[in-house]
Each structure stands twice: as C-alpha cells, then as structure tokens.
C-alpha positions as CSV (number, residue, x, y, z in Angstrom):
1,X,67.0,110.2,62.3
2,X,63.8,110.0,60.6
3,X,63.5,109.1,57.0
4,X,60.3,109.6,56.3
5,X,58.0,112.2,58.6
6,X,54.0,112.7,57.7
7,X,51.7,115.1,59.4
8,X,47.9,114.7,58.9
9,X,48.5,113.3,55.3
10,X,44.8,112.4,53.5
11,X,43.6,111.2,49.9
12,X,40.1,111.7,48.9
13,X,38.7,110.0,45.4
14,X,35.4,110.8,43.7
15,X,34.1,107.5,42.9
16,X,30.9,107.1,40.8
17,X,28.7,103.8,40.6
18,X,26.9,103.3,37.8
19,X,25.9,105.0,34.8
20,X,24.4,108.7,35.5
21,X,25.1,108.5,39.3
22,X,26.1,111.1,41.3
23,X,30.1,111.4,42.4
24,X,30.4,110.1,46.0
25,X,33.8,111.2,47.7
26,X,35.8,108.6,49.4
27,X,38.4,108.9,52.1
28,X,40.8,106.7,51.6
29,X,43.3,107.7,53.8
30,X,41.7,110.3,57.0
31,X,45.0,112.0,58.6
32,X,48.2,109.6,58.4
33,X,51.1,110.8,61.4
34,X,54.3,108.7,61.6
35,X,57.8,108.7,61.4
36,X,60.1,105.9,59.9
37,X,63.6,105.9,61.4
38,X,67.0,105.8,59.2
39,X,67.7,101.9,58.6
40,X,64.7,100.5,59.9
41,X,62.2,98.0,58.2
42,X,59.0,99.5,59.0
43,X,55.7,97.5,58.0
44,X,52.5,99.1,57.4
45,X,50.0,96.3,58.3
46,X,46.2,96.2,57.6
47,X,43.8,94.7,55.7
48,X,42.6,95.4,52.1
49,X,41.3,98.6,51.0
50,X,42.6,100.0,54.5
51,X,45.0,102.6,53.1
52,X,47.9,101.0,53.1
53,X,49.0,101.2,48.9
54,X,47.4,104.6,49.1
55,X,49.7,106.4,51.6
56,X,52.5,104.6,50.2
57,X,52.1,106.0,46.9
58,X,51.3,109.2,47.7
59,X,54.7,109.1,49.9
60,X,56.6,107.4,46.9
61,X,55.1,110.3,44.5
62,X,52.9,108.3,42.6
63,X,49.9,110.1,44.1
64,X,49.1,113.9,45.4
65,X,47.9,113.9,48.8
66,X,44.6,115.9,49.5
67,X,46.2,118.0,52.3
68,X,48.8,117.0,55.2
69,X,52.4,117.3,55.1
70,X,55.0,114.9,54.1
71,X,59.4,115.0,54.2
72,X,60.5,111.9,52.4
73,X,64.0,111.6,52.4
74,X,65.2,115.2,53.5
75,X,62.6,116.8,50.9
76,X,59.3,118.3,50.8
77,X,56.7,116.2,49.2
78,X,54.9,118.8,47.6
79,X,57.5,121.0,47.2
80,X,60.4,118.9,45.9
81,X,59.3,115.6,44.3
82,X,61.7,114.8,41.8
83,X,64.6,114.9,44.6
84,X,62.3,112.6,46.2
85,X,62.4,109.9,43.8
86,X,65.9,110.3,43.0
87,X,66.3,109.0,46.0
88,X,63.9,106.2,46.4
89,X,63.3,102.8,45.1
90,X,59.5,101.4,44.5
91,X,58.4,97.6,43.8
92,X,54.3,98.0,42.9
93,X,52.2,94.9,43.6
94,X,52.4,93.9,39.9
95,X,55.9,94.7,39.0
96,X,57.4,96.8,36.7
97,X,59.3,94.4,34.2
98,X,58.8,94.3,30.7
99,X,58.1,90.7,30.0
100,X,59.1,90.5,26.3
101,X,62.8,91.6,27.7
102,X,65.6,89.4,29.6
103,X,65.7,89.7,33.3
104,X,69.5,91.7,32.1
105,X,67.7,94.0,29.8
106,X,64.8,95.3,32.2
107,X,68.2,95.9,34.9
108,X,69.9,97.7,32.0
109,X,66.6,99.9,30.8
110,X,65.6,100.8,34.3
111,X,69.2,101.9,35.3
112,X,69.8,104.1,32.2
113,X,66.6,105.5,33.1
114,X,68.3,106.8,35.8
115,X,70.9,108.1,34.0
116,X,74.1,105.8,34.7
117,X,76.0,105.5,32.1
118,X,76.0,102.0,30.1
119,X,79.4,101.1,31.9
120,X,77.6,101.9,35.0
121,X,74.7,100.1,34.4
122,X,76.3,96.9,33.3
123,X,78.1,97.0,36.2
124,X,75.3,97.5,38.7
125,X,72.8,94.9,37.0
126,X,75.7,92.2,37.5
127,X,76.0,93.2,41.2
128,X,72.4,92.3,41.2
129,X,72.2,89.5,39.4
130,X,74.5,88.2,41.7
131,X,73.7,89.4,44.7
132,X,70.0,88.1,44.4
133,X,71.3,84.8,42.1
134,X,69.3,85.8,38.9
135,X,72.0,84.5,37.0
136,X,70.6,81.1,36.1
137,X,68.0,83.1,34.2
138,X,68.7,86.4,33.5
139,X,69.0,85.9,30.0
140,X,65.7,84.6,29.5
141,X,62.4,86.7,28.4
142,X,60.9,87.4,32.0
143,X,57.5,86.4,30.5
144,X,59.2,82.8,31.2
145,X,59.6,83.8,35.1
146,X,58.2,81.8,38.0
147,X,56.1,84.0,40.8
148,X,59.2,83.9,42.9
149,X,62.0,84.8,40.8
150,X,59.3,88.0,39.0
151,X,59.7,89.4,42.7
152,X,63.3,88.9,43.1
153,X,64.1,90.4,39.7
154,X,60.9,93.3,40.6
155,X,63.5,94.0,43.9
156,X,66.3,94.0,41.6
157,X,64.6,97.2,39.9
158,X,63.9,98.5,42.7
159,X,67.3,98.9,44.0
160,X,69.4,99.4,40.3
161,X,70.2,103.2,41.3
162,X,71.5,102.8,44.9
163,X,68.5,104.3,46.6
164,X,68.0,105.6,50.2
165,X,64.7,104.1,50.9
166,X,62.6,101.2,48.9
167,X,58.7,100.8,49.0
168,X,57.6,97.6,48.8
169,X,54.1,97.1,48.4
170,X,52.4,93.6,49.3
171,X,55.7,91.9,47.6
172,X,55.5,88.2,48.8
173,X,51.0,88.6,47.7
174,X,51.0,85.0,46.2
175,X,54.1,83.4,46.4
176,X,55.0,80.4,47.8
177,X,56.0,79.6,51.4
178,X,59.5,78.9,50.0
179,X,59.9,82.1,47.7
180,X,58.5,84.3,50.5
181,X,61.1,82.8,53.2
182,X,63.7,83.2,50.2
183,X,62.1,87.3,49.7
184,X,62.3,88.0,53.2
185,X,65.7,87.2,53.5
186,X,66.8,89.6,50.6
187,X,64.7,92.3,52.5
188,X,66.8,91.3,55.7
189,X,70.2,91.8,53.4
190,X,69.1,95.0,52.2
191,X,68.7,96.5,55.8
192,X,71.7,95.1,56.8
193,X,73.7,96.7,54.2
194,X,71.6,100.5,54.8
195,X,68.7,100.2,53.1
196,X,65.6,101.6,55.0
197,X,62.6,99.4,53.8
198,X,59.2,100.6,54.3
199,X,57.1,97.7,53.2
200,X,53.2,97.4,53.5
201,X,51.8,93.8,54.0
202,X,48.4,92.5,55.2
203,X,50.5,89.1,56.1
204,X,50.7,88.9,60.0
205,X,53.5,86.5,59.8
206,X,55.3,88.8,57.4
207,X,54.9,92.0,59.7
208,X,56.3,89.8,62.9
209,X,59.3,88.5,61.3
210,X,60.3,91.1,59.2
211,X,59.5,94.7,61.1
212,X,61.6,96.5,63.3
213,X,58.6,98.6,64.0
214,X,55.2,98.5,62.6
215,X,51.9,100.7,62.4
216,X,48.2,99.5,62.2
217,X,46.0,101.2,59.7
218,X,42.3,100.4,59.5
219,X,39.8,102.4,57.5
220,X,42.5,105.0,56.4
221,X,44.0,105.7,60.1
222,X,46.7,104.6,61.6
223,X,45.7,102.9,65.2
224,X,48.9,101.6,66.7
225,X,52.3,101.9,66.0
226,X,55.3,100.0,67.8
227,X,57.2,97.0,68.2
228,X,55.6,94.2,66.9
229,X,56.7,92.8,70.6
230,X,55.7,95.9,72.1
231,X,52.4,95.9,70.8
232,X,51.4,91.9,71.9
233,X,52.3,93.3,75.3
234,X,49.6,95.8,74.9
235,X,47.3,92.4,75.2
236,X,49.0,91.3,78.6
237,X,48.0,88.0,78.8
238,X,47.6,85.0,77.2
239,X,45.1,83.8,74.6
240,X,43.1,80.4,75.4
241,X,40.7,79.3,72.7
242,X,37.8,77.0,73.3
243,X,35.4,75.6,70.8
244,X,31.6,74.5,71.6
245,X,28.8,72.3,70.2
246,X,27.2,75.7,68.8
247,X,23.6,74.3,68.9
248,X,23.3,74.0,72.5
249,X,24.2,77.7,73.2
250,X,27.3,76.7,75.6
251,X,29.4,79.4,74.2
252,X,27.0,81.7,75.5
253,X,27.2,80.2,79.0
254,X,30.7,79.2,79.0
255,X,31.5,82.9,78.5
256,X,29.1,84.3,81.1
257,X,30.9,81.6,83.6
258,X,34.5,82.4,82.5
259,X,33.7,86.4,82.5
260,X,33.2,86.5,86.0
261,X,36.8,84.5,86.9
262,X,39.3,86.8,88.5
263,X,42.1,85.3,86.3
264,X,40.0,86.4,82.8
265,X,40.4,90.1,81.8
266,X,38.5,89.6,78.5
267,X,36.1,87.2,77.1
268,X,35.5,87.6,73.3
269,X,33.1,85.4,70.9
270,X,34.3,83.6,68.3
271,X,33.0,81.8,64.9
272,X,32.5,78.6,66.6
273,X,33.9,79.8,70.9
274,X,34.8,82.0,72.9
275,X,38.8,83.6,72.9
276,X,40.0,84.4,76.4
277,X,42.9,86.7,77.4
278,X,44.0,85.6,80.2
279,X,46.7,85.8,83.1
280,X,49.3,82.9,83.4
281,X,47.9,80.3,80.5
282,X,49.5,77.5,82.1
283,X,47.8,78.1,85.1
284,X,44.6,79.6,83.7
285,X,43.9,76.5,81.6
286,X,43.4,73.5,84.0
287,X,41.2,76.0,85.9
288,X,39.2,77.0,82.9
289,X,38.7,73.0,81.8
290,X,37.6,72.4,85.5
291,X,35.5,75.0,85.8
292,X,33.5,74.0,82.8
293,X,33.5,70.5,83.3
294,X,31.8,71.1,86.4
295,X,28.9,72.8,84.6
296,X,28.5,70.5,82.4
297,X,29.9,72.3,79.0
298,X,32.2,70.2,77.4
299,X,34.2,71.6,74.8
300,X,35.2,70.4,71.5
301,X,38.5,71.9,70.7
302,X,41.0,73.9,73.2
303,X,44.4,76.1,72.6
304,X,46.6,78.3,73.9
305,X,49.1,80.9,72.4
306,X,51.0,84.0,73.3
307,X,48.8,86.8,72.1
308,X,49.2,87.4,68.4
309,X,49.1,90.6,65.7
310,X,45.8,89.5,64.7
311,X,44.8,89.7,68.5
312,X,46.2,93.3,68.8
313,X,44.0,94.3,65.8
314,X,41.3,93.1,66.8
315,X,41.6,95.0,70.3
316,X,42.1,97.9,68.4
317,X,39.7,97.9,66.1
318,X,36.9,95.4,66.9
319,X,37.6,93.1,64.1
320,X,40.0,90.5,63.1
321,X,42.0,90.8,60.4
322,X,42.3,87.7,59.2
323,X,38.5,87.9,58.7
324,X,38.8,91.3,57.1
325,X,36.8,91.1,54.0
326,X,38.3,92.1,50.6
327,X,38.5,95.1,49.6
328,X,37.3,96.3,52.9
C-alpha cells in the first residue's frame, strides 16, 4: 500500500536579484512521480538546492505545488490538507523548539496543539522522554541543548500525536558521527514500530544505511529510484581508482590505454585520475598495474571499492555529488 503517491508534482518561485530587476521564474521542482510504500523508510537523496526540501514541504503542506497531483496519507493534497497533517509528523532542518522552554514544556505545547487533552499529553511526552532518553534533561531550557540531543527532542515533536508518516528533512545536517549513529537508530525504532519515514538527506552514508528504498533528485527531477542495492547494481562492476603525477599528462594516456581493455566498460576522469568500472576488481587490478607499468605510467595512489551511491549519481547525472556545489 502506498502512502504517499505524486503525479507530475512542480513548484515555480519568482525570484528577483537586485534592486529594480526584473522577476525571473525558477523551477524548483520540474514534474516529481513516486510512490512511498506503507512502513518503509524512503530517502530522497540529492545535493543542495536539488529539490529535495521543496517537494517535501509541499507534500507535508507547508507549500502549494504549481500543478501535479499529490495523495498523502489517503487524502487529496489540494483538496484535503488539514486531514493531511493530522496525520503527519514534520522535523524542519532548524527545529521547531522554543528554546526559552524545557525540553517537557515544548512536548506538552506541541501535543495540546494537537488537541490531547493535558492527561494525554503528559502522558505521551513521558513515553517520549523515555523512549528517546531525554530525561537527564528535559527539565532544562532547550536553549542549554547540545546539537545531538536538539534533534532527538526535534523527533520527539515530531512524533507527540501518533502520526502515520514523519518528514524528516536533512536531520543528522551537522551533528556528530556519534549523535548521527545514535539518530539513525531512533529512525530504525520508529519503522519498526509502524512509522513510515520519508527522510531527505544529501548524506550518502545516511541514504545506504538507513533507506529501504531511495529516489535520486537532481535539478528538480527525480532520476532513479530503487534499492540502494539495486541501484549500485545498475553500475555492474567494480570501481578502481588510480592517481597520476598530473603534470606529465599520464592520466590522459593511462585512460586512452585502459579504455581500449576488454575488461573496462567505463573510464571516467577524475580531480587528480582516472575512475574505472570495471569487471572482476580482483582480477582487473593486477592487470591494470601491469599494463601501466609496462608503459611506463606509474601511478601515485590506487583503490578499489564496490561501486558506491555517489558512483550511481554520477552515472546518472554526469556529476558527483559529493562535489555538488552549494546551493546547486
């Protein structure tokens, strides 16, 4: 059963630079189709300024779309949003505490915001508390919070009134390695227990290990959805990475060499080599090192990995997106 269903969903912004300029319109999002299943974590991957925030808050009601169609939860976006966020939970990038309350009072405003009664409340903010072990400062002003413990008490919110489906946008964006390994496993808890998480990230560690099934967006479209094992075997091979001397122009010749090898399907350039995808690493490599030791190109650095997210975005789109630039 699908949770959430989208059909050719867009957002278009007039933007004006400068003083006196004309309105340029910007797509941000050019015709979004997917489908998030019942109980599922599903990642939204890309870089910055790809889309990602956009479509989700248009899905969590926060935005209108420009046209398309949307069911969220059994309801018409455009038709029905207030059953849509009844139903829904939503964690924004910075939070939606009030700092100069206790961690307890922000569960107990946000839940009587939704209409449970005190008793109700009280009872659901302990549940919390516990559940995500706030208790050793709930009772502080949150303005006193570490990075780490914002986010758990932000997912806290975002879960006070039992909802069907929680958004969580970019929540791990600069946290530790520890509070992020601590995050994911509270996301992990919560689709265990029902929860269907639809979580946008531009972390490829984060989209491996947490999705159940991911899509792609780049430049407002949505290029690949899957798996996050079904789409590294889109690469079929292995990934070999060699480094050269760049003055001497050997990366050049190393990848004219290696492109014509019946065990290389692709040869890309790299900031300082070349990236290979290749068939059978373990067997590729010793002939690769030969070959170009016989041609006298030595290398200066050499790896090999099982093809990565990074290496299925940058198949699909032409550019990697760890190099991405901001606000893209």
């Amino acid at each position: 059963m699908n949770i959430i269903e989208t059909q050719g969903l867009t957002k278009t912004f007039k933007s004006r630079v400068g003083k006196g300029k004309e309105a340029k319109v910007v797509e941000a999002v050019k015709g979004v189709d997917m489908q998030v299943r019942q109980g599922e974590i599903f990642g939204f991957l890309g870089p910055n300024g790809a889309g990602k925030s956009t479509t989700m808050r248009m899905l969590a009601t926060l935005l209108t779309p420009t046209s398309g169609h949307a069911i969220v939860v059994g309801h018409d976006l455009a038709i029905a949003p207030e059953q849509v966020r009844e139903r829904i939970g939503y964690v924004g990038q910075a939070g939606g505490t009030e700092e100069s309350l206790t961690g307890m009072e922000n569960l107990m405003l946000q839940a009587q915001l939704y209409r449970l009664s005190y008793a109700d409340a009280k009872k659901r903010a302990d549940l919390l508390i516990d559940k995500l072990e706030l208790a050793q400062f709930a009772t502080r002003l949150v303005k006193t919070y570490s990075g780490g413990q914002r986010r758990r008490l932000d997912l806290a919110m975002g879960m006070v009134h039992h909802p069907t489906l929680l958004f969580l946008d970019e929540p791990t964006t600069g946290l530790d390695p520890q509070s992020r390994a601590r995050l994911w496993e509270e996301v992990r808890k919560l689709r265990d227990e029902g929860t269907t998480i639809f979580i946008t990230t531009h972390y490829l560690d984060e989209a491996d290990a947490l999705a159940d099934r991911l899509a792609i967006i780049d430049g407002g479209r949505i290029v690949s959805e899957g798996t996050p094992d079904a789409l590294k075997r889109q690469i079929g091979g292995d990934v070999i990475s060699l480094g050269f001397d760049a003055q001497n122009g050997a990366r050049d010749r190393a990848g004219d060499l290696l492109r014509a090898q019946p065990f290389v399907r692709e040869v890309r350039q790299a900031e300082h080599g070349i990236s290979l995808i290749v068939e059978g690493g373990d067997s590729a490599l010793p002939n690769v090192l030969r070959l170009l030791d016989g041609a006298g190109m030595p290398i200066q650095t050499v790896s090999m990995a099982r093809p990565s997210l990074d290496d299925v975005f940058l198949r699909l789109t032409g550019h990697s997106l760890r190099e991405a630039p901001e606000g893209a």
